[in-house]
C-alpha positions as CSV (number, residue, x, y, z in Angstrom):
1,X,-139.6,266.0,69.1
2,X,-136.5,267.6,67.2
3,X,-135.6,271.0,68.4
4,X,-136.7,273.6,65.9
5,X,-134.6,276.5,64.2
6,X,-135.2,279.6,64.3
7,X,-134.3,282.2,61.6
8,X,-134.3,285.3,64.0
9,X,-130.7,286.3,63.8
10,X,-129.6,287.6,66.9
11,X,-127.3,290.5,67.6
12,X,-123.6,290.7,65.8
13,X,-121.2,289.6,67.9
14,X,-117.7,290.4,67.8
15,X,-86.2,249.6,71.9
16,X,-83.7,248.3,75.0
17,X,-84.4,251.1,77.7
18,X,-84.6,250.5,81.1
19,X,-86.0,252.8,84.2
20,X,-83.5,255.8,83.7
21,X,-83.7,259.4,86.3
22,X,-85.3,261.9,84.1
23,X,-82.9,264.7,82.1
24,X,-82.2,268.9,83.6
25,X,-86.1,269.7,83.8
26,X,-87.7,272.3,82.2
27,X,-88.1,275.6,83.7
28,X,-90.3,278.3,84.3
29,X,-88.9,282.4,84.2
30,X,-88.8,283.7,87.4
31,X,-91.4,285.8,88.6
32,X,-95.1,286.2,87.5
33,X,-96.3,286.1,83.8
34,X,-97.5,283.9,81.3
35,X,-95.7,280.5,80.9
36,X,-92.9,279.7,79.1
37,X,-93.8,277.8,76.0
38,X,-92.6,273.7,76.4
39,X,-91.7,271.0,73.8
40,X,-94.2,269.1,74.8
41,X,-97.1,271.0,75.2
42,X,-99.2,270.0,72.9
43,X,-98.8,266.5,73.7
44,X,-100.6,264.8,76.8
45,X,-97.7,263.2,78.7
46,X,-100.2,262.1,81.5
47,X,-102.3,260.0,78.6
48,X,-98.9,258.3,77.2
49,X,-98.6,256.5,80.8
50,X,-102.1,255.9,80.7
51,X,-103.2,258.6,83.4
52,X,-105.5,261.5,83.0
53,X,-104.2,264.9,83.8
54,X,-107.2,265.8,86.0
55,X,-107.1,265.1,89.2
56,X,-103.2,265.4,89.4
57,X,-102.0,261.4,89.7
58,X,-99.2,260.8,93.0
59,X,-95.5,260.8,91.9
60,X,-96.1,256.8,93.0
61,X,-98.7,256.8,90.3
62,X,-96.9,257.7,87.4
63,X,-93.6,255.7,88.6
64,X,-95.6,252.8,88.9
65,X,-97.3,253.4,85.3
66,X,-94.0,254.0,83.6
67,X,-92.3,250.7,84.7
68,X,-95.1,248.9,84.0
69,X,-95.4,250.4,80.6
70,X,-91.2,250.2,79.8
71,X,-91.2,246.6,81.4
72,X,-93.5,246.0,78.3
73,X,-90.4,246.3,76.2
74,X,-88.0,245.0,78.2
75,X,-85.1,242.7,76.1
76,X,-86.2,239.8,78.4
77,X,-89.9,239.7,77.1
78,X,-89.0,240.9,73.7
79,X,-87.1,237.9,73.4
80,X,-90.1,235.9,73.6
81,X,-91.7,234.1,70.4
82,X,-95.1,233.0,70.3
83,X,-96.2,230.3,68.8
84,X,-97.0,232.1,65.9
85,X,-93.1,232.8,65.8
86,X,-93.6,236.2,66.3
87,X,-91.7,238.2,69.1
88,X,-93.2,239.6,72.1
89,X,-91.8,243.4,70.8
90,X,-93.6,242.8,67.7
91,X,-96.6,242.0,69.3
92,X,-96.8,245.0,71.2
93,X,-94.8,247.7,69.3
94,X,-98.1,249.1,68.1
95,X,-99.2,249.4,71.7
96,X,-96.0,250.8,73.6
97,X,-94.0,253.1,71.8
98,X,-90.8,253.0,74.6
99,X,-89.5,256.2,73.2
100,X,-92.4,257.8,73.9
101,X,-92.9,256.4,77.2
102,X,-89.3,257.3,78.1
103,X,-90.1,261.2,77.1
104,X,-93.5,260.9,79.3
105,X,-90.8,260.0,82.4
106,X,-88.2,262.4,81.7
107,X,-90.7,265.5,81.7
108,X,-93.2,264.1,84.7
109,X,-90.8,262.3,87.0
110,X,-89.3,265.5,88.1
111,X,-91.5,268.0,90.2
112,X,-90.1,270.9,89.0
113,X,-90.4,269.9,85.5
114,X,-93.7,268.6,85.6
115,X,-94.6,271.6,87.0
116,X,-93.5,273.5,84.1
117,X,-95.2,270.9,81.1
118,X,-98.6,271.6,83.5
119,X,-98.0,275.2,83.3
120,X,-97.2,275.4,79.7
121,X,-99.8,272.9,78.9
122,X,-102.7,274.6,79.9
123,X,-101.3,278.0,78.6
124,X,-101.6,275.5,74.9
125,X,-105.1,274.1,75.7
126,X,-106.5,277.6,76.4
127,X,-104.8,279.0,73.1
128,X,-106.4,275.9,71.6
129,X,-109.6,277.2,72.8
130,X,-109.5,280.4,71.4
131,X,-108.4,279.7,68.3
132,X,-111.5,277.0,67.8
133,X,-113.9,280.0,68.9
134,X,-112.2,282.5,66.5
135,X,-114.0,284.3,63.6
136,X,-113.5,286.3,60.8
137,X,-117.1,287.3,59.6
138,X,-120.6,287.0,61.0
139,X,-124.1,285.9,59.5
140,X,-127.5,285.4,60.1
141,X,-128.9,281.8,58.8
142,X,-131.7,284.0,57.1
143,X,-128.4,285.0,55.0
144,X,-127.8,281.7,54.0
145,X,-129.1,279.7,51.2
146,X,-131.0,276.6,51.9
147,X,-130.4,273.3,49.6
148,X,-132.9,270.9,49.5
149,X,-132.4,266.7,48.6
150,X,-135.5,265.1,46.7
151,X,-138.6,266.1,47.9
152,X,-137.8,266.7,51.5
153,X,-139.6,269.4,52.6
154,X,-137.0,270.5,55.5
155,X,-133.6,271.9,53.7
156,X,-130.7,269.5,54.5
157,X,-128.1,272.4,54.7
158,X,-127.3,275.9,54.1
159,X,-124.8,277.8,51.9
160,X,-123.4,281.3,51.7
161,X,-120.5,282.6,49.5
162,X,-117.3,283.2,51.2
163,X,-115.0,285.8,49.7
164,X,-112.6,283.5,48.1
165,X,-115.7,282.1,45.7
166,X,-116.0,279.2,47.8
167,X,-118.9,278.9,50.4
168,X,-119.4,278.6,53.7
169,X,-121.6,275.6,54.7
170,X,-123.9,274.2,57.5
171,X,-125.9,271.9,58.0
172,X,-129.4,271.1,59.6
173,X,-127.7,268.4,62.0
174,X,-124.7,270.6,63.0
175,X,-127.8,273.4,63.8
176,X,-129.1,271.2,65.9
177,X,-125.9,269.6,67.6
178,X,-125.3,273.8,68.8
179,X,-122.2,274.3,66.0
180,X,-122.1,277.8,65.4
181,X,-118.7,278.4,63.2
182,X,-118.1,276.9,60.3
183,X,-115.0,276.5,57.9
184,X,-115.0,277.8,54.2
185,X,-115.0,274.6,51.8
186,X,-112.3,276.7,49.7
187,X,-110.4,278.6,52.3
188,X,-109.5,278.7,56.0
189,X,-111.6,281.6,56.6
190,X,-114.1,280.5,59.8
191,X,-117.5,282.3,60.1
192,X,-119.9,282.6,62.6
193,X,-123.9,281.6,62.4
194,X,-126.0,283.4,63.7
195,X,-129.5,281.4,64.5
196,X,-131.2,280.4,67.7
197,X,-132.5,276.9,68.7
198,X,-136.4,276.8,69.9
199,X,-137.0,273.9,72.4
200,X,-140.4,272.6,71.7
């Protein structure tokens, strides 16, 4: 059976390019501290070579992933027509971007510099994090207005005015899926919903 929701609000809460040796890397200040902020940190190098982040791959693995990717652009193969008459490059450029590919390599195939994108790329995700569990204002669901369609006898979301003349909404599958803040339809302001789910 569906989970039910409870109104008890709880407590307020506060082209052409070959294998090249990657560029100077990136550094970290000495000492302890927060890391430095990268170029790339918001971008998952590891993904653009086909590799997850986590568990760290061997320097062998991403070598062996960038040639395999750049080779995919390689002036020999673009060269190539199909019997279509289209070109090899052509067929893959929305695959490979080599660009791309060559800025994955530059950043990963040095240790040091790696180590400085991995540093500076969790310090991103975790500010990510933060910022997608932020809010500015707090309400019970009993404070919201419930909106029924047809004849249902279940409301199929909620309402309640944000300060901006907008509202915030929410709805019954989002209460069940666990979402807790929502985003004003008229503003950026984020609030938080305060409802529990009851496990039947």
């Amino acid at each position: 059976m569906p989970a039910e929701i409870s109104h008890r609000p709880l407590p307020q809460a506060a082209s052409t390019l070959p294998l090249r040796q990657s560029h100077p890397p990136f550094t970290l200040d000495g000492g302890a501290g927060p890391a430095q902020r990268h170029p790339c940190e918001h971008v998952d190098l590891y993904a653009r070579l086909g590799l997850a982040a986590s568990p760290p791959p061997s320097a062998a693995d991403i070598r062996l992933a960038y040639r395999a990717l750049i080779l995919q652009a390689h002036p020999d193969r673009a060269a190539a027509t199909t019997t279509s008459g289209a070109t090899v490059q052509d067929q893959l450029a929305g695959d490979v971007d080599a660009r791309e590919v060559n800025e994955a390599w530059e950043v990963l195939a040095d240790e040091e510099s790696r180590a400085a994108y991995d540093a500076a790329r969790r310090a991103y995700l975790s500010r990510t994090r933060a910022i997608n569990t932020a809010f500015a204002v707090s309400h019970s669901l009993d404070d919201f207005e419930p909106h029924f369609i047809d004849d249902d006898d279940e409301p199929a979301y909620y309402t309640h005015p944000c300060r901006c003349s907008s509202e915030f909404r929410i709805t019954v599958d989002q209460l069940e899926h666990g979402v807790e803040i929502v985003t004003c339809d008229g503003c950026s302001e984020r609030c938080r919903v305060e409802y529990e789910v009851v496990e039947e």
